[in-house]
Backbone as JSON, one array per atom type, in Angstrom:
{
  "sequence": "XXXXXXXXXXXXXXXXXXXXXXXXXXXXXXXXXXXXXXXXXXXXXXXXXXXXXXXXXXXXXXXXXXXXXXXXXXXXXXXXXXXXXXXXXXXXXXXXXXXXXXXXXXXXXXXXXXXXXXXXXXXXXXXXXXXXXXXXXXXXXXXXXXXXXXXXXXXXXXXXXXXXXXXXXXXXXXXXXXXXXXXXXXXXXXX",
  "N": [[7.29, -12.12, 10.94], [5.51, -13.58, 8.24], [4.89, -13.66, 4.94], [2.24, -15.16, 4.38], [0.82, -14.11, 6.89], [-0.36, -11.37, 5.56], [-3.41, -9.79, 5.45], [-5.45, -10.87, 2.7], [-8.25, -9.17, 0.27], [-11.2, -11.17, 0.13], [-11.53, -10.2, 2.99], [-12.49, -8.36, 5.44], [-11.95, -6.37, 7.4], [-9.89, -5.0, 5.79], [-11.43, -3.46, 4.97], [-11.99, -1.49, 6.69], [-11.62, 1.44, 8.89], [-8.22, 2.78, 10.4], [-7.29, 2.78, 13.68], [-5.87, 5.58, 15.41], [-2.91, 5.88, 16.87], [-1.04, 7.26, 18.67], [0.28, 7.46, 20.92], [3.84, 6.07, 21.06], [4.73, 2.63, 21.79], [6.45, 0.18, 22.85], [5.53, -2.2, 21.89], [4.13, -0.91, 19.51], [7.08, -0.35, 17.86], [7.48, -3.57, 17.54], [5.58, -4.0, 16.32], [5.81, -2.59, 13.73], [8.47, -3.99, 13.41], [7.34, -6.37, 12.51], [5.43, -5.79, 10.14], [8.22, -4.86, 8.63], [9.28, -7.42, 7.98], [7.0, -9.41, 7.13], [6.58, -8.14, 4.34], [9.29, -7.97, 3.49], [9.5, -10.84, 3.1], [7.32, -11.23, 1.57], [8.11, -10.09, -0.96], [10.45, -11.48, -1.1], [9.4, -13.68, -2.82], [8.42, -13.07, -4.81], [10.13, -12.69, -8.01], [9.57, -10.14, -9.8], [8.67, -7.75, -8.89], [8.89, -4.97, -6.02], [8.21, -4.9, -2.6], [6.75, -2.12, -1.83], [5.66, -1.07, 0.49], [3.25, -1.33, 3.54], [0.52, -1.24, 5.15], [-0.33, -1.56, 8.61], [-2.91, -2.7, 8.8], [-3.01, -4.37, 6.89], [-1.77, -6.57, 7.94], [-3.47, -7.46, 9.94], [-3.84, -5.59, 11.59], [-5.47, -2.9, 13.18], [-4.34, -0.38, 13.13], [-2.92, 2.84, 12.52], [-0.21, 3.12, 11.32], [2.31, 2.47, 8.94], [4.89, 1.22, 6.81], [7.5, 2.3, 4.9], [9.67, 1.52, 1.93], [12.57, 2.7, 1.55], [14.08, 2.73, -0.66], [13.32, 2.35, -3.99], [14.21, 1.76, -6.23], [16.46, -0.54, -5.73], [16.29, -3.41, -4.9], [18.23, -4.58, -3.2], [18.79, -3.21, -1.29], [17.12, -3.44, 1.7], [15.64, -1.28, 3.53], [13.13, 0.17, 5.5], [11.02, 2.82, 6.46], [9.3, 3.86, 9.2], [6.11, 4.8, 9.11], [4.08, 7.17, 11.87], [0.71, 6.77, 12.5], [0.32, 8.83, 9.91], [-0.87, 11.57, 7.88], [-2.09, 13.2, 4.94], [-1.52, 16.66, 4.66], [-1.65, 18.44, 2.38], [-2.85, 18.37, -1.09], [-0.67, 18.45, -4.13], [0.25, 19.4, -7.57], [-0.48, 17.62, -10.21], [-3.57, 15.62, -11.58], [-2.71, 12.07, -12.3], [-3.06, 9.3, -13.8], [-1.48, 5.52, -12.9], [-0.29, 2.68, -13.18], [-0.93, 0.29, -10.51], [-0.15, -1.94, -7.47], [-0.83, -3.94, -5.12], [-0.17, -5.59, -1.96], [-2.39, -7.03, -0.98], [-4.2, -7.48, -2.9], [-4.58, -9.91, -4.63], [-2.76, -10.64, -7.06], [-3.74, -8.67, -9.2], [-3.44, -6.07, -10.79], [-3.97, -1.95, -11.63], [-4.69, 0.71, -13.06], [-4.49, 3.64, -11.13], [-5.28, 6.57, -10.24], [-4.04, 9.45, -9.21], [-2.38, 12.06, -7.23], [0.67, 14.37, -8.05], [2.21, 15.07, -6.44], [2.26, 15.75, -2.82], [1.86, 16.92, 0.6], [2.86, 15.47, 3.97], [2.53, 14.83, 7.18], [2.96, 13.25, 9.89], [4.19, 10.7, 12.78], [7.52, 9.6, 13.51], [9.15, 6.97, 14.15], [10.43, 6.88, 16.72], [8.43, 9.03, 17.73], [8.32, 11.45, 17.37], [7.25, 14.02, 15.43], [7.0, 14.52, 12.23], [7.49, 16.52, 9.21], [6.52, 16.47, 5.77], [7.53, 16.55, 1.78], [6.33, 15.04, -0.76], [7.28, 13.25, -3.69], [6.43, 12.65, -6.62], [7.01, 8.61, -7.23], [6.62, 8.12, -4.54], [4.72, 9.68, -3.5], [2.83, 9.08, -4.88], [2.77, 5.9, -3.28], [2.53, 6.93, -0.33], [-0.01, 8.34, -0.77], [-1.44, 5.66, -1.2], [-1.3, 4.25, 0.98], [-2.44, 5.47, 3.09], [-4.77, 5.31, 2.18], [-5.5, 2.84, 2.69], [-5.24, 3.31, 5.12], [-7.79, 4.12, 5.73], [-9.79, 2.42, 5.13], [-10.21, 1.84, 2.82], [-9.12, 0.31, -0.69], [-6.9, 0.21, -3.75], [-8.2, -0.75, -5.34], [-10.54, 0.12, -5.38], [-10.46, 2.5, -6.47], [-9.92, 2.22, -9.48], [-11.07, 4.36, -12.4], [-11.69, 3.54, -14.66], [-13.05, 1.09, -15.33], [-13.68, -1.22, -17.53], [-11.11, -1.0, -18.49], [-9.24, -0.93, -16.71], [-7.73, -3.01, -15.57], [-5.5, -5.61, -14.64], [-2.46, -7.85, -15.33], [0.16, -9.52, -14.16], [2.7, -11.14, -16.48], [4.52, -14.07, -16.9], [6.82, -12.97, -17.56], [7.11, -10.94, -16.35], [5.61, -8.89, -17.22], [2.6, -6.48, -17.76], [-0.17, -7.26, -18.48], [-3.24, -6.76, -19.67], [-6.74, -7.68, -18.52], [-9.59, -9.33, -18.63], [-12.73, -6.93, -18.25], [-15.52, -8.45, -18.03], [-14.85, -11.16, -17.91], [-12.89, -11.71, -16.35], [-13.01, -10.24, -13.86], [-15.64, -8.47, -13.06], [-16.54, -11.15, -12.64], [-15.54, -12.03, -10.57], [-16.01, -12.15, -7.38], [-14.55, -11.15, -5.09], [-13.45, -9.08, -5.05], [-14.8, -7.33, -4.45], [-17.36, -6.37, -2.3]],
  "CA": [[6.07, -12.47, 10.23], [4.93, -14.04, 7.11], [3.78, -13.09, 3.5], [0.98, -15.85, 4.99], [0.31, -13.27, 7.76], [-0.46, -10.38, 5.04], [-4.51, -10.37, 4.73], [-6.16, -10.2, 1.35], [-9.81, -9.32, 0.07], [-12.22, -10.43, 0.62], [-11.28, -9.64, 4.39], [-13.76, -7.26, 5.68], [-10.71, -5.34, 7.69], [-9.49, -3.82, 5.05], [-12.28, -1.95, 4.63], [-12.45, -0.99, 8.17], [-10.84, 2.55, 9.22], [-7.92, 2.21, 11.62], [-7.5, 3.44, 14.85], [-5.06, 6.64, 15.87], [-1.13, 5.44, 17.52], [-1.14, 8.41, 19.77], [1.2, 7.02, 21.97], [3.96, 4.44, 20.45], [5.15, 1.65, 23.17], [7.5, -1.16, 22.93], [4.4, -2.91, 20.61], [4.45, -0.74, 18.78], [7.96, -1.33, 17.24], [7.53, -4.34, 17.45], [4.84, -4.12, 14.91], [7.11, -2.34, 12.71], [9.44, -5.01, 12.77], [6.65, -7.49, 11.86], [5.64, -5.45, 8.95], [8.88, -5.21, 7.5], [9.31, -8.92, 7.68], [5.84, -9.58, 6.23], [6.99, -7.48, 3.32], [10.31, -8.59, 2.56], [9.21, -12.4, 3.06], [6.82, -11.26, 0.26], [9.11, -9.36, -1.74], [10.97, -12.85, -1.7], [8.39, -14.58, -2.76], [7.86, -12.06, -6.0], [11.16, -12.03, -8.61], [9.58, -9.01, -10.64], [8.65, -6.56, -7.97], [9.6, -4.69, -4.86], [7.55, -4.2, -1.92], [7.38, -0.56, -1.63], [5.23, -0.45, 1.83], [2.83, -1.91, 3.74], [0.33, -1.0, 5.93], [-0.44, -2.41, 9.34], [-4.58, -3.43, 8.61], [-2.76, -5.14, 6.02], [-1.41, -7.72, 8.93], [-4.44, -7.33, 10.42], [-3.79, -4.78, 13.08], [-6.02, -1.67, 12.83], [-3.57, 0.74, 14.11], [-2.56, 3.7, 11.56], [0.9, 2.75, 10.83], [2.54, 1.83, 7.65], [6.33, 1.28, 6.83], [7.75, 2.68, 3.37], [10.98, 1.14, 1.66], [13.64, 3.92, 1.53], [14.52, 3.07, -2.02], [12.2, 2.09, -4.22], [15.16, 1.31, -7.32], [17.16, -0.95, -4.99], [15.7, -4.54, -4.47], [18.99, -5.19, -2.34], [18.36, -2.49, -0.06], [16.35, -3.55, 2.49], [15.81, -0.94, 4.72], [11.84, 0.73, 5.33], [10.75, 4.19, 7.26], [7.81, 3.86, 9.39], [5.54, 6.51, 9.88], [2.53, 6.76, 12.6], [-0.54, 8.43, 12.24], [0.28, 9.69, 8.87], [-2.1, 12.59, 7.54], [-2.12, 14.18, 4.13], [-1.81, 17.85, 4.93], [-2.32, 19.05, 1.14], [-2.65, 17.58, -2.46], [-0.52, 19.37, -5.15], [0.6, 18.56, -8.66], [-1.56, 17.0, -11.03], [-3.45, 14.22, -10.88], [-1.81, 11.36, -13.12], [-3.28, 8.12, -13.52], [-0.63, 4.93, -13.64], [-0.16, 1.41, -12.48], [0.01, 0.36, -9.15], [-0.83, -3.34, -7.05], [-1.01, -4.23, -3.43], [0.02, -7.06, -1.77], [-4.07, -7.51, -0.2], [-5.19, -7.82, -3.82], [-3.81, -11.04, -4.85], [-2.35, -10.72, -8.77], [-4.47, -7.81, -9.84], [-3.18, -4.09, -10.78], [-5.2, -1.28, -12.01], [-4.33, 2.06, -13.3], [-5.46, 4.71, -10.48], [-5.32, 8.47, -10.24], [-2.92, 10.2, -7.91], [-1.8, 13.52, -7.11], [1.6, 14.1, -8.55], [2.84, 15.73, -4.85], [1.9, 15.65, -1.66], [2.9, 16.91, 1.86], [2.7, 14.54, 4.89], [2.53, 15.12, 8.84], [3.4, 11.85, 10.35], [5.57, 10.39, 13.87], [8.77, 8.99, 13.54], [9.72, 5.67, 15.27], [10.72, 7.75, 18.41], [7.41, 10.06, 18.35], [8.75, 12.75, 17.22], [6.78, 14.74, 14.35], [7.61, 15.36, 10.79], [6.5, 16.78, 8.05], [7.9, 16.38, 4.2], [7.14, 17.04, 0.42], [6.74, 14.04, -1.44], [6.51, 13.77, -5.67], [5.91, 10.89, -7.86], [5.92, 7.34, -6.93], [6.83, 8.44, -3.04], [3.68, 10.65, -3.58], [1.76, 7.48, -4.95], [2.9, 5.15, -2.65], [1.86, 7.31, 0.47], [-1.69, 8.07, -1.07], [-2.36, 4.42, -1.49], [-1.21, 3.17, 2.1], [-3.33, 6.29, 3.91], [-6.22, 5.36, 1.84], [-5.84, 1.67, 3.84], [-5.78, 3.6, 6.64], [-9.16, 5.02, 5.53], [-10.57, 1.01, 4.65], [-10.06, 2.21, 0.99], [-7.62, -0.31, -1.4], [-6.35, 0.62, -4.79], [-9.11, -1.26, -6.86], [-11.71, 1.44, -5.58], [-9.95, 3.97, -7.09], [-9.96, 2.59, -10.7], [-12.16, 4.82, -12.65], [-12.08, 3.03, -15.59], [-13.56, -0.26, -15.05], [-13.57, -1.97, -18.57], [-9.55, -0.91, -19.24], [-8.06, -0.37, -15.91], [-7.05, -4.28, -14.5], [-4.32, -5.99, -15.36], [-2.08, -9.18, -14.15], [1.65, -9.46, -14.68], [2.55, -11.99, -17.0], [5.33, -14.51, -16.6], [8.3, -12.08, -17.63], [7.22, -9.32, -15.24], [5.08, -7.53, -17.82], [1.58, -6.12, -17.23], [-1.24, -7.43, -18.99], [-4.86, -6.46, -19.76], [-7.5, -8.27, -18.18], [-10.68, -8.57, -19.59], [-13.43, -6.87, -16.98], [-16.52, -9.22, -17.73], [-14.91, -12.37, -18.07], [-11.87, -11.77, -15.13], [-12.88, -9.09, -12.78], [-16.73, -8.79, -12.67], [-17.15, -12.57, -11.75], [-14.4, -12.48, -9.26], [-16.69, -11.46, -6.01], [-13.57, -11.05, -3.58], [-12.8, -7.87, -5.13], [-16.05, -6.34, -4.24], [-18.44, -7.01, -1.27]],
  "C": [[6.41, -12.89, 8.81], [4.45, -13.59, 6.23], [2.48, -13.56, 3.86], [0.38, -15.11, 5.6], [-0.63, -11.85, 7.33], [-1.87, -10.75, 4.58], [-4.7, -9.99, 3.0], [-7.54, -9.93, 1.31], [-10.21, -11.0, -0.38], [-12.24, -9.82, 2.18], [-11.85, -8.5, 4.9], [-12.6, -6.34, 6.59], [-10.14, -4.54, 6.78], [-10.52, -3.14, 4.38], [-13.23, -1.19, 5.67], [-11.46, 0.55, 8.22], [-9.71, 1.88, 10.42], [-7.98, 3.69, 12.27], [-5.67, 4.4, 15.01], [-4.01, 6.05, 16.95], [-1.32, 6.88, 18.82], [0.23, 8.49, 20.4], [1.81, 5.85, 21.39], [5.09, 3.81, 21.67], [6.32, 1.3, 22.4], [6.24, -2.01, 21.36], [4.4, -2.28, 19.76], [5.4, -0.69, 17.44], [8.04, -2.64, 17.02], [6.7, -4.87, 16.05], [5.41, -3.77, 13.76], [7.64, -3.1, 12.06], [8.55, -6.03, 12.03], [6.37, -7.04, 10.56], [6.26, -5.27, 8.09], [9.39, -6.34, 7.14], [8.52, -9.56, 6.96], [6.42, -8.91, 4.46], [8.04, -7.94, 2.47], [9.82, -10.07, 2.21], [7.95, -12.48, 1.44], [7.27, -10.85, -1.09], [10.14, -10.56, -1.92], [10.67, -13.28, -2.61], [8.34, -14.31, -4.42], [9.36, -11.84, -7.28], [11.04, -10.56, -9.51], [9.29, -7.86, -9.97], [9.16, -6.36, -6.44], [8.15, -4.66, -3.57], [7.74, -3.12, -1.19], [6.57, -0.14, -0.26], [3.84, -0.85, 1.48], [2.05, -0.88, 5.37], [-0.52, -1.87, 7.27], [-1.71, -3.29, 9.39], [-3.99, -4.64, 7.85], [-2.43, -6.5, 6.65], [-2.11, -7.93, 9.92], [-4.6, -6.9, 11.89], [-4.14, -3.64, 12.72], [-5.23, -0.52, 13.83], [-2.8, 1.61, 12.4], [-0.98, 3.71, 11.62], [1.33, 2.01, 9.66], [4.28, 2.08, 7.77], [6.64, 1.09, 5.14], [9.24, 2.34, 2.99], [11.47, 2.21, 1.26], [13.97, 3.59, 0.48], [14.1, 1.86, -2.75], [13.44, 1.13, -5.73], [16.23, 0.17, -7.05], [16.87, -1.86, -4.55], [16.78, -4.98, -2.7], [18.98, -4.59, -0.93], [17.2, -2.77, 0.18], [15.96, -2.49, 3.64], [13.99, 0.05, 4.13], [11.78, 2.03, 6.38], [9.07, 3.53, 7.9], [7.5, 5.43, 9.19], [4.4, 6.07, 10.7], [1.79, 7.88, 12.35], [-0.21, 9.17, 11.17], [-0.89, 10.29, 8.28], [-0.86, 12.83, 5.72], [-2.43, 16.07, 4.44], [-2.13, 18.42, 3.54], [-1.69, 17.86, -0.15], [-2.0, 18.69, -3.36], [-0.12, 18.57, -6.41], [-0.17, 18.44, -9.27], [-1.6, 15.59, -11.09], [-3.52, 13.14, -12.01], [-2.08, 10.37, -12.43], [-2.18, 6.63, -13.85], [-0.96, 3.85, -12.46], [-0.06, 1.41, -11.3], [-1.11, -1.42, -8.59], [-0.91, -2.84, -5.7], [-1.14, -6.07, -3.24], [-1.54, -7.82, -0.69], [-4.71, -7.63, -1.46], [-4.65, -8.74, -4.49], [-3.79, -10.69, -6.82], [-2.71, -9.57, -9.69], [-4.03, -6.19, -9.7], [-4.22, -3.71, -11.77], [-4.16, -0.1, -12.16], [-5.26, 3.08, -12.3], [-4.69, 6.03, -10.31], [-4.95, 8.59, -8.8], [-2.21, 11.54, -8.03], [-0.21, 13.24, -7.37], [2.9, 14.41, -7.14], [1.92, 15.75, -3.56], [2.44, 16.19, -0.57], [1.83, 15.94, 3.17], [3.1, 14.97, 6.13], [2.47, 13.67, 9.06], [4.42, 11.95, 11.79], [6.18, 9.59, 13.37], [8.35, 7.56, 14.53], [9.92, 6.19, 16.41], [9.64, 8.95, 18.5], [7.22, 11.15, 18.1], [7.84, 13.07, 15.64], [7.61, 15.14, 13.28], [6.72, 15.47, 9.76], [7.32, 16.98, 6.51], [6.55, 16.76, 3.03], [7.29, 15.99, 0.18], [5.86, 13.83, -2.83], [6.84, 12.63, -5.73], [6.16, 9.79, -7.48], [6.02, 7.41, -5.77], [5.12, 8.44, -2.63], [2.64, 9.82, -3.6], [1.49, 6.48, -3.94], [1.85, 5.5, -1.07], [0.5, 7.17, 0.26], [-2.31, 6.42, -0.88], [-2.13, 3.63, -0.07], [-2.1, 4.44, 3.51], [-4.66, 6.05, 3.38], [-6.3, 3.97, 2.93], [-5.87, 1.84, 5.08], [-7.18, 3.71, 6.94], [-10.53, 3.46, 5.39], [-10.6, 1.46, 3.31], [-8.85, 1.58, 0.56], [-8.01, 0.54, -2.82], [-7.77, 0.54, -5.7], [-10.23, -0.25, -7.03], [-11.54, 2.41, -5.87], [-10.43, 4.11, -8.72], [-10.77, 3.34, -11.27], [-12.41, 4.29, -14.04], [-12.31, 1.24, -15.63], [-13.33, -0.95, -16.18], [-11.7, -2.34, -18.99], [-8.88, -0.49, -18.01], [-7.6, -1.1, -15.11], [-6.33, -5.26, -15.6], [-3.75, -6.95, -14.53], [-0.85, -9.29, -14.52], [2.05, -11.02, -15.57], [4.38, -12.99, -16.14], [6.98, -13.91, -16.61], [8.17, -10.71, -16.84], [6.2, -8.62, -16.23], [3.49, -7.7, -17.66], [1.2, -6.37, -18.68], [-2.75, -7.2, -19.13], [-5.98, -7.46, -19.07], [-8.93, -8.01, -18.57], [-11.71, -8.28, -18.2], [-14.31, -7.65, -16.75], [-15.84, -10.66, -17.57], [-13.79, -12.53, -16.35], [-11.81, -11.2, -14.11], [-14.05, -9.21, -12.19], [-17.4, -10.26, -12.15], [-16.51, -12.65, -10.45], [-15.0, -11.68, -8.36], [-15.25, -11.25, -5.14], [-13.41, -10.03, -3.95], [-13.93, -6.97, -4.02], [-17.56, -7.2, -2.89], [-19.8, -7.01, -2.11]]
}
């Protein structure tokens, strides 16, 4: 697959719930593989960021799967973790608001609030159950690709609407956006 293949808003799917893996086939991997192709092919595409994981609504398959890049500091490493059916079993930490995008909101980050830890129940690629601890941008990352499980993206998190969207400028660096003139007109964010 394709960065092309990766929907964006306004796309009324991503703000659909998906549906429970239960059971993972042959299609299933297969989806996998498409998602981490979609990803890197966008992570091409991008010289200032990584794509740190992607979830499957995002390629417009409502199935609760997402695939997380194993190292987040490491552009060259390519290699991602799925998980299926990932749950949040508890929130810990504190909750610490900071940058974050998505490749379904075309150009636009936001500062949103996230628990500083987390633990996760999830299947493996082979079915098998696990469960982990995961702190700071792991911690982030997860939260924000179980909320797309949920039909919830990033932008409905911000809680500060006037000061919390932003657009990367030409050297990689994050910029302010103003909300009435760049955000509030732009209907795709918001049904």
């Amino acid at each position: 697959m394709k960065k092309e293949d990766i929907i964006t808003l306004p796309n009324p799917h991503l703000r659909e719930k998906s549906k429970r893996v239960k059971v993972i086939t042959e299609e299933t991997k297969i989806l996998i593989d498409d998602m981490v192709s979609a990803s890197l092919d966008w992570e091409d595409s991008r010289p200032h960021e990584i794509s740190a994981a992607l979830a499957a609504v995002q390629i417009d398959r409502m199935e609760r799967v997402t695939v997380v890049r194993s190292d987040f500091d490491n552009k060259k490493n390519r290699e991602f973790i799925a998980l299926i059916d990932p749950e949040i079993t508890k929130y810990e930490g504190e909750l610490v608001e900071d940058f974050e995008g998505c490749l379904s909101v075309r150009d636009i980050y936001g500062k949103v609030p996230r628990y500083t830890k987390i633990r996760v129940k999830a299947l493996d690629q082979n079915g098998k159950e696990i469960r982990f601890k995961a702190e700071g941008f792991l911690a982030r990352v997860l939260q924000h690709e179980i909320d797309h499980m949920h039909g919830i993206v990033f932008i409905d998190m911000i809680k500060d609407k006037k000061d919390g969207f932003y657009e990367l400028d030409k050297n990689g660096e994050l910029q302010p956006l103003d909300y009435d003139k760049d955000i509030k007109q732009n209907s795709i964010l918001w049904d």
